[in-house]
N, C-alpha and C positions, 0 to 999 in steps of 0.2 A: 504494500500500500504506500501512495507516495505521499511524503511529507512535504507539506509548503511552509515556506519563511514567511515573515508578517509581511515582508515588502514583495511577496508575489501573489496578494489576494487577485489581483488580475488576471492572470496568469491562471489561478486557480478555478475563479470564474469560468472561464473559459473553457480550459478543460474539461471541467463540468457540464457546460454545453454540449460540447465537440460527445463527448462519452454519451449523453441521453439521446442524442438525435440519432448515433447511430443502434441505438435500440429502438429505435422507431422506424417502421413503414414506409415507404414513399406512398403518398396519396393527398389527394387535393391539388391545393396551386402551390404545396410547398417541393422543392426536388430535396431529399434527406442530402445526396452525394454533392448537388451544387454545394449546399449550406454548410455542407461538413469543409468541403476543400475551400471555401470564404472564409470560414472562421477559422482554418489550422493556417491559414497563408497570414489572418490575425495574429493566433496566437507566434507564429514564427518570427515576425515583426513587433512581438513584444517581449517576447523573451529575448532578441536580440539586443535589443533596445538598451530594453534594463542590464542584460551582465555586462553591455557593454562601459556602463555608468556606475559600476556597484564602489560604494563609499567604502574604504577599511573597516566599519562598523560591520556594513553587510556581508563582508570578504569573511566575517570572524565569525561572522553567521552560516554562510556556506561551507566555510573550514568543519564546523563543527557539527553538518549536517548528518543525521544519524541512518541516510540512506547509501554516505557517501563509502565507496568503496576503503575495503579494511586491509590490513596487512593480509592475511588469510584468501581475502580475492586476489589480490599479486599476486599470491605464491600460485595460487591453484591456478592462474594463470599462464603464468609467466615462468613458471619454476617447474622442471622435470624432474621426476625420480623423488622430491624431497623427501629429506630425513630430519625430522625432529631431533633433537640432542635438548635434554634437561639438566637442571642442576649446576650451582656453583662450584661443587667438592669441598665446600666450606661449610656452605646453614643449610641451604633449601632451596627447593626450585619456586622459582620466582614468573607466573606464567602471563604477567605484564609483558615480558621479553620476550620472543618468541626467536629461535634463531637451529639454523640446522645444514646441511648438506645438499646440494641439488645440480642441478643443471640450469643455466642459462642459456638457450639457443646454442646447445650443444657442448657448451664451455662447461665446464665444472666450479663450481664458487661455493663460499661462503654466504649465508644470509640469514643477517640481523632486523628483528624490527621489535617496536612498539604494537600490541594487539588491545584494541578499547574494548570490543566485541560490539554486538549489532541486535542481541534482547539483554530484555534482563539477567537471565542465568550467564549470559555469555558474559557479561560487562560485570558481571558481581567475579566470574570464575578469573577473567585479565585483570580486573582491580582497576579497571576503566584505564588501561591504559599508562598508571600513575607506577612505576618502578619501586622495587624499594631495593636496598644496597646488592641481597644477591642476586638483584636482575642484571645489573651491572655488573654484578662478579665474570657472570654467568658470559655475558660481551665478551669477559675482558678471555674469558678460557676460549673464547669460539675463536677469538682472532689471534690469540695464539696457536692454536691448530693451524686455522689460516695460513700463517705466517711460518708455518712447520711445514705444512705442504704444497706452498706457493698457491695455492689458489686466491685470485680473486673476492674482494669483499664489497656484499651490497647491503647496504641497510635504507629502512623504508619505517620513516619515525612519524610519528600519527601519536601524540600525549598532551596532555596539559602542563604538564611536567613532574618532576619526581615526587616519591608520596611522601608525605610531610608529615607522619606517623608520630609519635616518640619513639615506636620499639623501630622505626625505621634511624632516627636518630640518635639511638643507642647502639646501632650495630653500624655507626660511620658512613652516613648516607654522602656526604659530602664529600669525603676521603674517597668511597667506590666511584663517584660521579669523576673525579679529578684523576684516578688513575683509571678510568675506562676512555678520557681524555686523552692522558698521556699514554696510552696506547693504540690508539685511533693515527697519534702522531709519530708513531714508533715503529709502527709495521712496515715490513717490506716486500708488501705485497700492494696490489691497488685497491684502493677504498673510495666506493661511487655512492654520497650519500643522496636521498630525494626524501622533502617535506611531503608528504602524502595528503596532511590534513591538519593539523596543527603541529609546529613546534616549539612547544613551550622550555625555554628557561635551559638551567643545566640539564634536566630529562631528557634534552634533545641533544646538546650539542654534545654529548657525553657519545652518542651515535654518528655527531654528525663533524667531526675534525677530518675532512676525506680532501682527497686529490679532487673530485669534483664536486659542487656542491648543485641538486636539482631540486626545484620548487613548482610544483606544479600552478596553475595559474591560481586559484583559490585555496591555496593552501594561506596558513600562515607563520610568522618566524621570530620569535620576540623572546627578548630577557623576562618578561612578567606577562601575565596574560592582561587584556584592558582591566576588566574588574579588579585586578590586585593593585593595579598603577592608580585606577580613581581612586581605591580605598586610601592608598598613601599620598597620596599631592591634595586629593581634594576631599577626601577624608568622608566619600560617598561613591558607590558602586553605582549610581546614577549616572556618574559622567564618564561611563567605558565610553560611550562613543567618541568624547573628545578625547580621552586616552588612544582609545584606536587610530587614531587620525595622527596624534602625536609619537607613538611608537611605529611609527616607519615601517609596521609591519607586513606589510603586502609583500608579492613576490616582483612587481614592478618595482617597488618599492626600495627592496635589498639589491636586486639586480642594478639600479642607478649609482647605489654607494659602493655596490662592487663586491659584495661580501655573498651572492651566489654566480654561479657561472652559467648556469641554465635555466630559462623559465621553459616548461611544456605547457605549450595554452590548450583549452581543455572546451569539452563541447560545447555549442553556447547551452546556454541551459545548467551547464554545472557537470561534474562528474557522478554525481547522483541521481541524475537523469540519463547518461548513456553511459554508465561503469565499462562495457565492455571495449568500446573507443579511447575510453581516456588509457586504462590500461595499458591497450596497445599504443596508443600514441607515449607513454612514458616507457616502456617497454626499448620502443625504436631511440628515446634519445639515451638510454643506460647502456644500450649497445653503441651506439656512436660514441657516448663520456669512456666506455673500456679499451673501445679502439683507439681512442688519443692519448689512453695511458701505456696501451702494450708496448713491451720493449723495456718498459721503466721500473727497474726494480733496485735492492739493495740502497746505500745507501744515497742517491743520488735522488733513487723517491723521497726518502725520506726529507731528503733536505730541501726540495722542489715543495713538497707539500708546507714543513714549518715556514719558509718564505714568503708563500702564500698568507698563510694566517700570522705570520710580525709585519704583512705588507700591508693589512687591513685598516685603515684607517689612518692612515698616511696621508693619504688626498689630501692636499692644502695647506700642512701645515708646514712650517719653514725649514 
């Protein structure tokens, strides 16, 4: 069943239309087939409309859409042969992280992600997505294998950010965030990361220190989520939307200041409306980011990669 955002009651209308007419008849002076292809050539021209004008507010809205394709649809997609691999060898498996063995268009890799889930059972069993330290342990063991067998590493980060527990806090949430970091920056193997859906905070970038960085067009990419930002500047979760606007978080957004390398623009409509498009269209640009790595390993990756991220924000200054 499809879910609509508050700024596509239009949109919704419509569809709504389009869906009753064709459960109905032709007869009278009305033609069911004219009316239906009027109003879909409508609705085509308002969905384009609108995503083409969608505000950071709304981006944050689409990011978080709960129809929008999950770690679990990439894989099953895009991923041959995969093998699950659980557990940190330290506390516990941690099933926010989702990460295992497989095939990429025939390559062999590595693949990490974030999993929110898509019901209830799902999202209560991921922990919506929110990590706690041994999901990052659990990273840090996959890209050492990686890194043991040369293959390839892809991660596909979809979170709010890490879980902010106490028993998460008690077992060194920050310390696992910072060395799932400094291993991200350490391997010497290639590391292609893509914002699937949100990326919040250190939960994401803990995945996401890679030689290529991809954001798909309605994803999102920020130190804080809006709501955490109004709650500290303006001391009310009322004003995400001027936070959203002020945290530069879009993927046009990052791409200007230079801190991703690839945006994948994504159906109009959203990726929650044609999951299996956008897939492949992110699909085709993680194979083109591995083809501009191959050749590149040892430490020469490595130093091409920290370059990258000590180059970040340099722009401008003296």
């Amino acid at each position: 069943m499809q879910t609509f955002l508050e700024f596509e009651k239009p949109i919704a209308e419509l569809e709504g239309k389009i869906e009753e007419l064709r459960h109905i008849s032709d007869g009278g002076d009305l033609n069911i087939a004219e009316e239906v292809t009027r109003l879909q050539t409508k609705l085509d021209r308002i969905l384009r409309s609108t995503y083409e004008k969608l505000t950071p507010a709304q981006k944050v809205q689409v990011a978080r859409h709960p129809n929008r394709p999950h770690f679990g649809d990439y894989v099953d997609a895009l991923i041959d042969d995969f093998t699950p691999l659980a557990g940190d060898r330290s506390f516990a498996e941690d099933r926010a992280v989702v990460g295992g063995l497989g095939r990429f268009r025939g390559r062999s890799v590595v693949v990490i992600g974030t999993e929110k889930g898509s019901d209830t059972d799902t999202r209560l069993k991921h922990n919506f997505g929110m990590a706690k330290p041994e999901g990052y342990r659990k990273a840090i063991r996959l890209m050492d294998m990686a890194d043991r067998f040369k293959l390839p590493v892809l991660t596909l980060i979809d979170t709010a950010g890490a879980y902010p527990g106490v028993a998460s806090e008690e077992r060194g949430q920050a310390e696992a965030i910072a060395r799932s970091i400094e291993k991200c920056l350490s391997i010497r193997v290639p590391l292609v990361a893509t914002i699937i859906g949100e990326g919040g905070s250190g939960g994401a970038i803990a995945l996401g220190a890679a030689d290529r960085i991809i954001m798909q067009e309605h994803s999102i990419y920020s130190v804080i989520s809006p709501e955490g930002c109004a709650s500290i500047l303006w001391r009310s979760s009322a004003m995400s939307h001027e936070a959203s606007a002020a945290l530069k978080l879009t993927a046009n957004d990052l791409r200007q200041l230079g801190l991703i390398d690839r945006l994948v623009p994504e159906p109009i409509g959203g990726a929650h409306r044609f999951p299996d498009e956008a897939i492949s269209r992110l699909g085709d640009t993680i194979s083109e980011c591995l083809t501009e790595v191959d050749g590149l390993e040892g430490e020469s990756l490595i130093e091409r990669r920290r370059a990258k991220f000590l180059a970040m924000g340099q722009k401008g200054l003296p």
